[in-house]
C-alpha positions in Angstrom: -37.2 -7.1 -3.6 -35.7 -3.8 -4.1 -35.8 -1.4 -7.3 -32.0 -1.9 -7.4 -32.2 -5.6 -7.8 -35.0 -5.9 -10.5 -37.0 -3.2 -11.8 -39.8 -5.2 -13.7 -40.7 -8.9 -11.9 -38.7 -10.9 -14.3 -36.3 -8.8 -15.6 -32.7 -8.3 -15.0 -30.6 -5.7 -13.7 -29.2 -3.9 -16.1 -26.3 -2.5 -14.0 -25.4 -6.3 -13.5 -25.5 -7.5 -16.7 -23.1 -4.9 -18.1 -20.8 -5.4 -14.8 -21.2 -9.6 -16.4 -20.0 -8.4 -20.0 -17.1 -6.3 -18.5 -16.2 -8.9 -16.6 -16.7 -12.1 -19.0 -14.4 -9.6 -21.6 -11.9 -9.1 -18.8 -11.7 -13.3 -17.8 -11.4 -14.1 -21.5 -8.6 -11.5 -22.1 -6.9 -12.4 -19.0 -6.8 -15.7 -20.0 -5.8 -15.1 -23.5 -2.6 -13.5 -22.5 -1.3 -14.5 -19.1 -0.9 -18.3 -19.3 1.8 -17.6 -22.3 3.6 -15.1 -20.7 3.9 -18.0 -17.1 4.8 -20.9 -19.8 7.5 -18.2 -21.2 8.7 -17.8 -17.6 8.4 -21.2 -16.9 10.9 -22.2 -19.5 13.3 -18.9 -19.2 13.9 -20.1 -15.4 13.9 -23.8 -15.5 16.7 -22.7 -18.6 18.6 -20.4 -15.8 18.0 -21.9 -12.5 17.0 -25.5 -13.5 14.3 -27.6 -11.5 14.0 -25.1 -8.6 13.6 -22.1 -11.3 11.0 -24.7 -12.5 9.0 -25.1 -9.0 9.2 -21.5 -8.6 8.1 -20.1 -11.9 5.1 -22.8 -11.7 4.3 -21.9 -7.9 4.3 -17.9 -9.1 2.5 -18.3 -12.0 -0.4 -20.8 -10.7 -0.9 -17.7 -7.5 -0.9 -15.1 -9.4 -3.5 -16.1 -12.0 -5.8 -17.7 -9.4 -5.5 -14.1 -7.9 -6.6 -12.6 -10.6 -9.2 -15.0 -11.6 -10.6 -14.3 -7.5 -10.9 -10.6 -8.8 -12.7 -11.0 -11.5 -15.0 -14.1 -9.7 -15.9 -11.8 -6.9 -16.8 -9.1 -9.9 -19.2 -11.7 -11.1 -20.6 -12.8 -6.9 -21.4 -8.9 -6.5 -22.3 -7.8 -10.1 -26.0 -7.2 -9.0 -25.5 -6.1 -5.2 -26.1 -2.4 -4.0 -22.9 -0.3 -4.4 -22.4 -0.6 -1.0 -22.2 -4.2 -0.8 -19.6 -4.4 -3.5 -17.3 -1.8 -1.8 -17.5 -4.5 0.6 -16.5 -7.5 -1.1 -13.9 -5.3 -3.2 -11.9 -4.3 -0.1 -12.5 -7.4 2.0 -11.4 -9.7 -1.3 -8.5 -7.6 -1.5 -7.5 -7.9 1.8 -8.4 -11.4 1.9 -6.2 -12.2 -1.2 -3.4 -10.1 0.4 -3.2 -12.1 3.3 -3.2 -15.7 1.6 -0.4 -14.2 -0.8 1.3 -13.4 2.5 0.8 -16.6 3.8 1.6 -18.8 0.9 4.7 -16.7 0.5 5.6 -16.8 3.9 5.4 -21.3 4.2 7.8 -20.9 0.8 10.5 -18.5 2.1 13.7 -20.7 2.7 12.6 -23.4 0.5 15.8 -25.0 -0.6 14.0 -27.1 -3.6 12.3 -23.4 -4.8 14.3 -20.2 -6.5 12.1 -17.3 -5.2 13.4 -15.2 -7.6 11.7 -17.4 -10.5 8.2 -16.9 -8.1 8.7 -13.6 -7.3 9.4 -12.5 -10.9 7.1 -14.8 -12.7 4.3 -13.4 -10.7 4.9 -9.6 -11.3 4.9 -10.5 -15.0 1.7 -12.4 -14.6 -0.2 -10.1 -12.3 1.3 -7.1 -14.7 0.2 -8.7 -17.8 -3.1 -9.8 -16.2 -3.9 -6.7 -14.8 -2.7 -4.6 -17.8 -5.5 -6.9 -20.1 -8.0 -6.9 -17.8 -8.1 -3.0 -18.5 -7.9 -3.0 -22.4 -10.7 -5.4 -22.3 -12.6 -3.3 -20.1 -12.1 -0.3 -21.7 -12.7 -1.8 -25.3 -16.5 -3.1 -23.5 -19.3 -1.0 -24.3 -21.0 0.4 -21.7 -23.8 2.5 -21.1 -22.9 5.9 -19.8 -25.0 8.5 -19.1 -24.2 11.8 -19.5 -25.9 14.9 -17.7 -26.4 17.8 -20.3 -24.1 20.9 -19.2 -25.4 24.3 -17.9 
């Protein structure tokens, strides 16, 4: 077991439980704000487009918060690797999210029973709005810095 995993036999990580807090803060204020702002979509476009403004918004809303729950799971699944490891996982979850985004909008393009505007703009709002909490709730999370004394 190395130093950077635990330091005393028994004890945690410290780097990983403060990576946790940040990241239960950022789940619980992700999901404080962004499933309102989907049902507000949901209604807006099913108000404008009807049924397929329905399918839409509820297709754009359900991807973009299980992408942004993925972030924040994979946050948790690396919290107590080596730096290195979590580059890893960052980029390769990124890229592995990209590409199933891709896909899923790919199989929907053309879809006569689907308004892809109502997707399209229902997940900006939702990926904005998680993103943009995500941040306030990380920077609001106290965390640990240390700070080297000047010359």
């Amino acid at each position: 077991m190395s130093e950077t995993e635990k330091t005393v036999e028994g004890e945690e990580n410290p780097h990983a439980k403060v990576v946790l807090q940040a990241a239960n803060a950022m789940t619980k204020a992700s999901l404080l704000i962004t499933p309102p702002a989907v049902l507000v979509c949901i209604v807006l476009f099913t108000v404008l487009n009807g049924m397929p403004g329905l399918v839409g918004s509820v297709i754009g809303g359900v991807l973009a918060i299980l992408s942004s729950l993925a972030t924040l799971g994979m946050m948790r699944f690396s919290a107590g690797m080596d730096p290195m490891f979590v580059m890893v996982i960052a980029l390769g979850g990124y890229v592995l999210k990209i590409l199933v985004l891709f896909g899923a909008l790919t199989l929907l393009r053309g879809v006569a029973w689907l308004h892809p505007m109502s997707l399209g703009v229902t997940m900006i709002v939702a990926i904005l709005l998680a993103a943009g909490a995500e941040f306030a709730a990380f920077r609001k999370t106290k965390i640990p810095t240390i700070i080297p004394a000047s010359r």
